[in-house]
C-alpha positions as CSV (number, residue, x, y, z in Angstrom):
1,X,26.3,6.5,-2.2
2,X,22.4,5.7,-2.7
3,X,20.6,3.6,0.1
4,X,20.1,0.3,-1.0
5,X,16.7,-0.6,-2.2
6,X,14.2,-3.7,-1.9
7,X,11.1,-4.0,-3.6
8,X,7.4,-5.4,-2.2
9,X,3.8,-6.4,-3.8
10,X,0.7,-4.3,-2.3
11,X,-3.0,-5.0,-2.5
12,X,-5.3,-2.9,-1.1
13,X,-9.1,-3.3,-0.7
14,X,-10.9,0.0,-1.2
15,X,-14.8,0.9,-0.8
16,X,-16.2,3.7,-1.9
17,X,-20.0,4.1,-1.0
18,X,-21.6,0.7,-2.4
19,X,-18.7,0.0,-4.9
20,X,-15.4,-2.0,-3.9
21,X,-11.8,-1.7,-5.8
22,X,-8.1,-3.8,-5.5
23,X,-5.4,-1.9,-5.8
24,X,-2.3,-3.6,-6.7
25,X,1.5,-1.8,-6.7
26,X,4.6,-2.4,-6.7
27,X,7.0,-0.8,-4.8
28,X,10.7,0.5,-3.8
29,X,11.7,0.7,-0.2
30,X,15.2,1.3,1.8
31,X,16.4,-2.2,3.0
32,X,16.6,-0.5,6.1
33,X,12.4,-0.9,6.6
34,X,12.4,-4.3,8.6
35,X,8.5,-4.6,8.6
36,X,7.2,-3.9,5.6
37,X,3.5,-4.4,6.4
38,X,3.4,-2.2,8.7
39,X,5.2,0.1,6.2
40,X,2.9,-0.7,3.7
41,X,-0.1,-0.3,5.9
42,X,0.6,3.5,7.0
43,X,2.2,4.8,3.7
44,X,0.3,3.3,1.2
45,X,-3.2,2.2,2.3
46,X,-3.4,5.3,5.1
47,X,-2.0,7.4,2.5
48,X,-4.1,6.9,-1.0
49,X,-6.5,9.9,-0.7
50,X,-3.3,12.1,-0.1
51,X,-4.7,15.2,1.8
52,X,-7.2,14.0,3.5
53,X,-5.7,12.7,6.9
54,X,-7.4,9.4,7.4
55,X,-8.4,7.5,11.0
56,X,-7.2,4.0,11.1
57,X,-10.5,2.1,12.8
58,X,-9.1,-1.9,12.9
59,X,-7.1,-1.9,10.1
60,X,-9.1,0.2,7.8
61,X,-8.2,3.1,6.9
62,X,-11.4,5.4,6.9
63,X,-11.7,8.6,4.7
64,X,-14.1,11.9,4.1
65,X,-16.2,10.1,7.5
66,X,-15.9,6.9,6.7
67,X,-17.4,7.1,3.1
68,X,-14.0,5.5,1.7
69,X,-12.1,3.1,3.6
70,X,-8.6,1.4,2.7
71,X,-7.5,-1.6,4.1
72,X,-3.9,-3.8,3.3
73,X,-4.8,-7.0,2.3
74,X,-1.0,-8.1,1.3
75,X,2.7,-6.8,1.4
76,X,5.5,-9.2,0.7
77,X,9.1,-9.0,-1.0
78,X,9.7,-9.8,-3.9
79,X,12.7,-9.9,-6.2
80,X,14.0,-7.4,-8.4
81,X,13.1,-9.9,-11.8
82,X,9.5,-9.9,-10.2
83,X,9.1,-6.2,-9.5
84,X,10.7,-5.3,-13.0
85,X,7.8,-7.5,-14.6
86,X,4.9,-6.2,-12.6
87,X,5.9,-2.7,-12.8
88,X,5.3,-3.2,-16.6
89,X,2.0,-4.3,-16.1
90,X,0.2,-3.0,-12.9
């Protein structure tokens, strides 16, 4: 029987030299994660660059030295209407 899913809004602030980006997902998680920030935090802000194994310096996740950083600015739930609408369009 498949786990049981819940879905949740991410935004994360990136900069990248001089230059700042907002990344905005949305996303499928087991109920089973009870904090989703912190979920959110470590798997998708400490994990866009992939390979690159980033430090975590006050929230920000730093990358190549500290020449690109990640930090989450939001995580919440959201409802299965909601994620099927944003998922069209993010």
């Amino acid at each position: 029987m498949a786990e049981k899913m819940k879905y949740i809004y991410v935004e994360v602030e990136e900069r990248n030299g001089e230059r700042e980006y907002r990344h905005r997902a949305v996303k499928q998680i087991p109920v089973s994660i009870t904090d989703i920030t912190a979920w959110a935090d470590e798997n998708y802000a400490g994990g866009m660059y992939g390979g690159d194994a980033p430090e975590n310096f006050d929230g920000r996740w730093e990358y190549d030295g500290g020449e690109v950083s990640c930090e989450l600015c939001k995580a919440e739930e959201i409802t299965k209407e909601q994620y099927d609408v944003l998922f069209r369009f993010l």
